[in-house]
C-alpha positions as CSV (number, residue, x, y, z in Angstrom):
1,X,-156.6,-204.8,-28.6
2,X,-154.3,-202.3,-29.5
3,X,-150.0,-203.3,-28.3
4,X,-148.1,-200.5,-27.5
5,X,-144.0,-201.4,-28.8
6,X,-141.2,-199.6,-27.5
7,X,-139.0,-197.6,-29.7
8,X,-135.8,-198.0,-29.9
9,X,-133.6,-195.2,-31.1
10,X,-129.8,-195.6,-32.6
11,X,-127.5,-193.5,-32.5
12,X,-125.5,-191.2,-35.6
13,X,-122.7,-194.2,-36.3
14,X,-119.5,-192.4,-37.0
15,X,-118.2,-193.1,-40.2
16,X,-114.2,-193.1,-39.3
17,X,-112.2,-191.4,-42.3
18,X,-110.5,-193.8,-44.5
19,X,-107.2,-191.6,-44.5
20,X,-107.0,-191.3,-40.6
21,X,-107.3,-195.1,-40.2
22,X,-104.7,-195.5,-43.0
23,X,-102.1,-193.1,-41.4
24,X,-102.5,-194.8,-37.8
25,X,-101.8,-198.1,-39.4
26,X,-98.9,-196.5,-41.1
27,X,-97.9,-195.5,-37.7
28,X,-98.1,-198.1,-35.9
29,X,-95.8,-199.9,-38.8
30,X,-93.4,-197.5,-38.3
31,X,-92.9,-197.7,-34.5
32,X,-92.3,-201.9,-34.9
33,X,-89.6,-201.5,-37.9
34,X,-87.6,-199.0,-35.9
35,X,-87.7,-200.8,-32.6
36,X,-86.6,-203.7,-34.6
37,X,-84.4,-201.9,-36.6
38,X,-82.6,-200.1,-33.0
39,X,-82.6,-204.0,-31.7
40,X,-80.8,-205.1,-35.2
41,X,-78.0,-202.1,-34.2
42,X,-77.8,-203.2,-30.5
43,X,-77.2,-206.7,-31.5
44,X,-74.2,-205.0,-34.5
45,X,-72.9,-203.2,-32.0
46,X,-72.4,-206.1,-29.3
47,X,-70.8,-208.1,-32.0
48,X,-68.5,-205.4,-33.0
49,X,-67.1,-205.2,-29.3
50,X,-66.8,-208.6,-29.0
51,X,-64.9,-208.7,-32.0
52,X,-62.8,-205.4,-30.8
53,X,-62.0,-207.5,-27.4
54,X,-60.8,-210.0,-28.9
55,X,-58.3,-208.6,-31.3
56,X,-55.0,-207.3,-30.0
57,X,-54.5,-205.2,-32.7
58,X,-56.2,-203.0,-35.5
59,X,-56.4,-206.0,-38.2
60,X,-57.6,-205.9,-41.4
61,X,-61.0,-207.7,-40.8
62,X,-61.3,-205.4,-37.6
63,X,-60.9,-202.4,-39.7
64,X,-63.5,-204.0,-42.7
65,X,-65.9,-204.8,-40.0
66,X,-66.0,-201.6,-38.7
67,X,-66.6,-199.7,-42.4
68,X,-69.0,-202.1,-42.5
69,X,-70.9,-201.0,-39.2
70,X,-70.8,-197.6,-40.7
71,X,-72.6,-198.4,-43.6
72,X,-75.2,-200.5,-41.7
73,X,-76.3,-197.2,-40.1
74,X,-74.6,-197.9,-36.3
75,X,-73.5,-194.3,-34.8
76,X,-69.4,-193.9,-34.1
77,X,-69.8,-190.4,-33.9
78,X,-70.3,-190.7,-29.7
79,X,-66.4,-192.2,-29.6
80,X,-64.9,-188.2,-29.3
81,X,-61.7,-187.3,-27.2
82,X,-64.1,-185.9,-24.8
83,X,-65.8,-188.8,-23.9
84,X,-62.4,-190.9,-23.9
85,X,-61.6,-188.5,-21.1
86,X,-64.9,-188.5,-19.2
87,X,-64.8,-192.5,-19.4
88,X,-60.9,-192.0,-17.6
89,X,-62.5,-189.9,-14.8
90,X,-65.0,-192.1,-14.3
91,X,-62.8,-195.0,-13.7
92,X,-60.5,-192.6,-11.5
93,X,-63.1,-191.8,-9.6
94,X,-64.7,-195.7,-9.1
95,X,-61.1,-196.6,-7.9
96,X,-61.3,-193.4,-5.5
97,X,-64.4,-194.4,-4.1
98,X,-64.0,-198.1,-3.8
99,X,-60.2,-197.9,-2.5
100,X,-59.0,-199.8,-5.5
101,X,-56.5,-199.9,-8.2
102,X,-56.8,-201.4,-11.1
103,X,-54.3,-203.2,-12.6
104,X,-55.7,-204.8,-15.9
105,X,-59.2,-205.3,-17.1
106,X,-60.7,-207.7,-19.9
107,X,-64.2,-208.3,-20.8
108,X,-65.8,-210.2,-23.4
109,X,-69.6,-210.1,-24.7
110,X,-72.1,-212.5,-25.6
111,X,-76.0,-213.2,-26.0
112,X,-78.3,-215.1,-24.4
113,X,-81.3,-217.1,-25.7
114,X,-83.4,-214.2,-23.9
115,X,-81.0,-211.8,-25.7
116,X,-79.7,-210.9,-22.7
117,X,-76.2,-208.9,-23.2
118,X,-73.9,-211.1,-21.1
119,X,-70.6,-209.6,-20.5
120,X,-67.6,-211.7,-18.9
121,X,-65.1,-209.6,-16.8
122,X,-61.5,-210.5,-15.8
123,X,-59.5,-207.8,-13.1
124,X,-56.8,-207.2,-11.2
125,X,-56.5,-205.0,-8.9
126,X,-54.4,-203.7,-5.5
127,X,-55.9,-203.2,-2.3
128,X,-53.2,-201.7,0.0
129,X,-49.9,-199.8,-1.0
130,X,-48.8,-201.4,2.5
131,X,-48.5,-204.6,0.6
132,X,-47.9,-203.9,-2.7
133,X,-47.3,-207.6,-3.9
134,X,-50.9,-208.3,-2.7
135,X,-53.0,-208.9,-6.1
136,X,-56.2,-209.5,-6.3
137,X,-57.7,-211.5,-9.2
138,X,-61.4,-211.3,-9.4
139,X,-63.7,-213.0,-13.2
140,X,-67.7,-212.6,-12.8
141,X,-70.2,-211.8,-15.1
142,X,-72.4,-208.8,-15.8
143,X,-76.1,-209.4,-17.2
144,X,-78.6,-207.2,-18.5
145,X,-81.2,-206.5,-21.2
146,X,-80.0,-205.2,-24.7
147,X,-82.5,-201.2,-24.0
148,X,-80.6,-199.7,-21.3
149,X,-82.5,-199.0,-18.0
150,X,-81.8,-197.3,-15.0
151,X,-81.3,-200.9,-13.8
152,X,-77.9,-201.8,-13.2
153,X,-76.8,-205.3,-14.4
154,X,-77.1,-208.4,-12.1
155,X,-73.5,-210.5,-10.9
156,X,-73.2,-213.4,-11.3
157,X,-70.3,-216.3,-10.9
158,X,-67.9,-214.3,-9.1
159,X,-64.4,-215.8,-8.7
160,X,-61.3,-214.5,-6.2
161,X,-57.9,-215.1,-6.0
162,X,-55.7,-213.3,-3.9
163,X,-51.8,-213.6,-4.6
164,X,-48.8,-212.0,-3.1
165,X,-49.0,-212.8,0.5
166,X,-46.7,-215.4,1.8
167,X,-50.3,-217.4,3.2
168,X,-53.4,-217.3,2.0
169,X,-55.1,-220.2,3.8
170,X,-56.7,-218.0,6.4
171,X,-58.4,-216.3,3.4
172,X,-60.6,-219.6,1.8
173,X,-63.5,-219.0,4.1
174,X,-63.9,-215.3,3.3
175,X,-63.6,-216.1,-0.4
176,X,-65.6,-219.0,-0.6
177,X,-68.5,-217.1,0.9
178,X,-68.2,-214.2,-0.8
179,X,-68.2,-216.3,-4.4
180,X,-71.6,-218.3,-2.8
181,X,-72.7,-214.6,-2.3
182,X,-71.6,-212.7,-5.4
183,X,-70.1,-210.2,-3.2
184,X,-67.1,-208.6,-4.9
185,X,-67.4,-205.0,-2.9
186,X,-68.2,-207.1,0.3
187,X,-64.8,-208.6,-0.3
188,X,-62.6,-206.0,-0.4
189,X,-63.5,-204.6,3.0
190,X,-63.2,-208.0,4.9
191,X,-59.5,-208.1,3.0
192,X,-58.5,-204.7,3.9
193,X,-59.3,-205.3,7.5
194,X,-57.4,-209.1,7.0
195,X,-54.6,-207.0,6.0
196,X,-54.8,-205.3,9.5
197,X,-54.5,-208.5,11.5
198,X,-52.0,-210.0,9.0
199,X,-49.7,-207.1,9.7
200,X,-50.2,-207.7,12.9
201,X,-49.2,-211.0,13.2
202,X,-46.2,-210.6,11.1
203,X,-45.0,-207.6,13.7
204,X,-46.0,-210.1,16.8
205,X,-43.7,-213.0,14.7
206,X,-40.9,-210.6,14.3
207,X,-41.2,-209.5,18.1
208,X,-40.8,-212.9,18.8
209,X,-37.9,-214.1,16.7
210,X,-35.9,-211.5,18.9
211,X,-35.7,-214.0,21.6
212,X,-33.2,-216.5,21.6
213,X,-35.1,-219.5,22.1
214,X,-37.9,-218.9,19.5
215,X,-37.5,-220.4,15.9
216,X,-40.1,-220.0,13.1
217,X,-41.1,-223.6,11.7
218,X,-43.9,-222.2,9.3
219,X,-46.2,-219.3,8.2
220,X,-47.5,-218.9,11.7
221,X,-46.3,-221.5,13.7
222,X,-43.7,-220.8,16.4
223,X,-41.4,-223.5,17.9
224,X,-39.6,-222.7,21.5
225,X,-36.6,-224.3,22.6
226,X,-34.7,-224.8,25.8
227,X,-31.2,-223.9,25.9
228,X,-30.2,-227.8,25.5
229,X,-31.9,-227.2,22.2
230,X,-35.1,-229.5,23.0
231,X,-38.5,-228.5,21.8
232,X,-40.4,-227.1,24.7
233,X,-43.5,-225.8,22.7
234,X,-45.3,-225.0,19.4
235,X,-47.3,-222.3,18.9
236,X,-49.5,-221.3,16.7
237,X,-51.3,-217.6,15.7
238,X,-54.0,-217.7,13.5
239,X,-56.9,-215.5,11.8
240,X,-59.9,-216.8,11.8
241,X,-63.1,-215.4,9.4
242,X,-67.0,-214.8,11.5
243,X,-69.2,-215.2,8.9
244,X,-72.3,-214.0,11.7
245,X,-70.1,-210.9,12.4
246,X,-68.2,-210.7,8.3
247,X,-65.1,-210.1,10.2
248,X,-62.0,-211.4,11.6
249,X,-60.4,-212.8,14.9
250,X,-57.0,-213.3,15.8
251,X,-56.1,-215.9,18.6
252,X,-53.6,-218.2,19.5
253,X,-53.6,-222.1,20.4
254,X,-49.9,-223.8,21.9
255,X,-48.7,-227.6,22.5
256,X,-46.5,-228.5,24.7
257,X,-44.4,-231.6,24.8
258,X,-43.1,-234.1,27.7
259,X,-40.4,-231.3,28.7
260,X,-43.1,-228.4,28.1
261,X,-44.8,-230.0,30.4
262,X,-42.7,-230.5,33.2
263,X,-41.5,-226.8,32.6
264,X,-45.4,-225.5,32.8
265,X,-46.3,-227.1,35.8
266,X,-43.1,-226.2,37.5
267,X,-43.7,-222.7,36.7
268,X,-47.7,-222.6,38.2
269,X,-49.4,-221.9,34.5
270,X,-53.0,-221.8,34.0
271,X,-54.4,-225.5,34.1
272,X,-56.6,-224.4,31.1
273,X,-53.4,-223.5,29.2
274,X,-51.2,-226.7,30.1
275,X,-54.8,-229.1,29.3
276,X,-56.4,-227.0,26.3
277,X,-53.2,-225.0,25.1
278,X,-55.5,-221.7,25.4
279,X,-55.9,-219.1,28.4
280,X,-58.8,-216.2,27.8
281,X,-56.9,-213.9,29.9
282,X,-53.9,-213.6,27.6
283,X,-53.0,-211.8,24.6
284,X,-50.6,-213.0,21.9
285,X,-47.6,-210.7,22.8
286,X,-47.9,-211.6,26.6
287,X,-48.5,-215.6,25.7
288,X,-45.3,-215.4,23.4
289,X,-43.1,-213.7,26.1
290,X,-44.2,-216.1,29.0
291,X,-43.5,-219.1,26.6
292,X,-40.4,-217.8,25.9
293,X,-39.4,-217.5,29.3
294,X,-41.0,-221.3,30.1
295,X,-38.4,-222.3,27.6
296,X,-35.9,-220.4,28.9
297,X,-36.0,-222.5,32.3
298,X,-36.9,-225.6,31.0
299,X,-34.5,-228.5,31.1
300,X,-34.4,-232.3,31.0
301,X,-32.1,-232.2,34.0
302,X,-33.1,-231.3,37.7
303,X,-33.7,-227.7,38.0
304,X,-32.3,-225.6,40.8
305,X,-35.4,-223.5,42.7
306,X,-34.0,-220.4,42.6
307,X,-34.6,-220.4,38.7
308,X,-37.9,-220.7,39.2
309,X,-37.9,-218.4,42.4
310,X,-36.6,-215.6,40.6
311,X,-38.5,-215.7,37.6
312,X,-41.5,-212.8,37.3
313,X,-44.4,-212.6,35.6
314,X,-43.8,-210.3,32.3
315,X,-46.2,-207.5,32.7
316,X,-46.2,-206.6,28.5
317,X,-49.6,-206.5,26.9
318,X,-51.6,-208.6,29.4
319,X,-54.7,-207.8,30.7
320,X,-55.7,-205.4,33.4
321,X,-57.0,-208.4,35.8
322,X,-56.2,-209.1,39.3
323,X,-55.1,-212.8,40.6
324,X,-54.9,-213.5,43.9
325,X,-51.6,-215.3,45.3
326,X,-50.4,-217.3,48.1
327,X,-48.7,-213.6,49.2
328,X,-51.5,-211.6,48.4
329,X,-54.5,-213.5,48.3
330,X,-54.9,-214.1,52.0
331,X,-56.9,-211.6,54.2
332,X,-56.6,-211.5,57.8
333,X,-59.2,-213.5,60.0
334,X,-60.0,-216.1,56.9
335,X,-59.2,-220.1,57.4
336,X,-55.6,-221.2,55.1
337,X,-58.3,-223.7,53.6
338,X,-60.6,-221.3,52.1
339,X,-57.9,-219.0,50.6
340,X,-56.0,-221.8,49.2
341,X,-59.2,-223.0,47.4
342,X,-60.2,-219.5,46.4
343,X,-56.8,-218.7,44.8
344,X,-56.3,-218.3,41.0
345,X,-52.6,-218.4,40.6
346,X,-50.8,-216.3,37.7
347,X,-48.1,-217.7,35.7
348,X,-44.8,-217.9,37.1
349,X,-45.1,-215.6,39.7
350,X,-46.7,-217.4,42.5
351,X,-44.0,-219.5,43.0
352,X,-43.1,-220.4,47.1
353,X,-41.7,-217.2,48.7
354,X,-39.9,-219.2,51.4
355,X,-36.1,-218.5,51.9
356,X,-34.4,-221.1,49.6
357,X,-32.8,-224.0,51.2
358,X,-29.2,-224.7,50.9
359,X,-27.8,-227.9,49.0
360,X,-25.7,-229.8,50.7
């Protein structure tokens, strides 16, 4: 019996030329020693800045450590007046841009264990020319690979301090979120509109100091006082940060005392006002000039009616919203009970409208 095998055929095997495999090797060597030696100069030239930041001036060992950088191959031919310039137009242009100026700048550079370039910054800077005094002092740190990328660098512990303005209380919640966030750009617009409301406050103070029985006991607190010189009412405007909206409120809350009391009532204020100290309906201007007016009138002795009778409602900054009163609320055909208890009376100007009654 006769077996039939199957042939197997191989192929030419390519004999690979000694010299081609050589020069790839070669290659390949190359590449690795000048990656390494490009990492050895990154690592010189971090040092050397480090070393540059922290010396105020051109020492001796600054000057040796730089001829030394030279001889270990590291490039200073890219420091020319024309990049000087170009790096002062580029830092015009970022405090253009971001509404900023800078005041002083420090940095200082390090490694990581993941030879990271960590870089530690320090600045200054002034938000508003409308407030020249206000600084604000900003440290965080930069981190990023030694081989540049188009990748910018990652933030990281981001401090704030704001100086210059005579409070700064209103401004902890903003900051402290904005440090939890690493949000420096964030930060300046929620202070540049804080600046709007703090001006405003300060203009609503001042408006307020005009009146003769208004006395400033604080930053933002407002004391009225009768004209016997008794405290009628505190008052106090404040600016509070949304974190759900990264913006600001202004309101207003007021406490009366014993005679504020009496005085409030007699003059028909909002319940909600004389029981919570606020009213919705009112803005700060119009709740400062009807205080002001409550103090006017208030006194520990009897009061005579036709102080109260007299007295109007100021008009100034309050809301567009109509109230009924005992004069105007009542419509022809309706029951006195049902307009009473419909009745929302305004403040000081619902007072009795019958002829006054003579003192004997």
């Amino acid at each position: 019996m006769k077996m039939v095998a199957k042939k197997f055929s191989f192929g030419k095997q390519i004999e690979e030329d000694t010299g081609t495999k050589y020069q790839n090797y070669v290659t390949k060597f190359e590449k690795v020693v000048g990656d390494k030696e490009k990492e050895l100069s990154d690592l010189e030239s971090i040092r050397i800045e480090a070393a540059i930041l922290q010396e105020d001036d051109y020492s001796q060992n600054l000057q040796k450590l730089i001829c030394n950088s030279k001889l270990s191959g590291i490039n200073w031919q890219y420091i020319t007046e024309e990049n000087l310039s170009a790096a002062e137009q580029n830092v015009e242009l970022t405090e253009s841009l971001a509404g900023v100026k800078i005041q002083n700048a420090q940095t200082k550079c390090m490694l990581s264990e993941e030879n990271d370039c960590i870089k530690s910054w320090e600045l200054a800077m002034r938000l508003s020319d409308s407030f020249p005094d206000c600084e604000v002092k900003t440290s965080f740190k930069t981190i990023g690979p030694m081989k540049r990328k188009r990748e910018m660098p990652s933030i990281t512990d981001v401090k704030i301090k704001v100086t210059g303005l005579q409070s700064c209380s209103d401004l902890e919640p903003a900051v402290k979120y904005c440090q939890e966030e690493n949000e420096l750009q964030m930060f300046h617009g929620i202070l540049r509109e804080y600046l709007v409301c703090y001006q405003n406050r300060i203009e609503h103070i001042q408006r307020a100091l005009k009146e003769t029985h208004v006395i400033l006991k604080g930053d933002n607190l407002l004391e009225f006082k009768s004209d016997e010189g008794h405290t009628v009412v505190h008052l106090c405007l404040t600016i509070q940060f949304l974190v759900a909206k990264q913006g600001w409120t202004e309101s207003w809350m007021c406490k009366f005392t014993e005679l504020g009391l009496k005085a409030a009532t007699s003059c028909n204020l909002p319940r909600e006002i004389i029981n919570h100290g606020f009213y919705e309906d009112w803005s700060i201007g119009y709740c400062i000039e009807t205080l002001a007016k409550v103090a006017s009138l208030a006194s520990q002795e009897e009061e005579d009616e036709s102080q109260v009778e007299h007295f109007k409602t100021p008009k100034v900054e309050a809301k567009s919203h109509h109230y009924s009163t005992p004069v105007n609320g009542r419509e022809e055909g309706t029951d006195n009970d049902t307009v009473a208890s419909d009745l929302v009376c305004t403040p000081l100007n619902s007072q009795s409208h019958k002829p006054r009654q003579r003192r004997i």
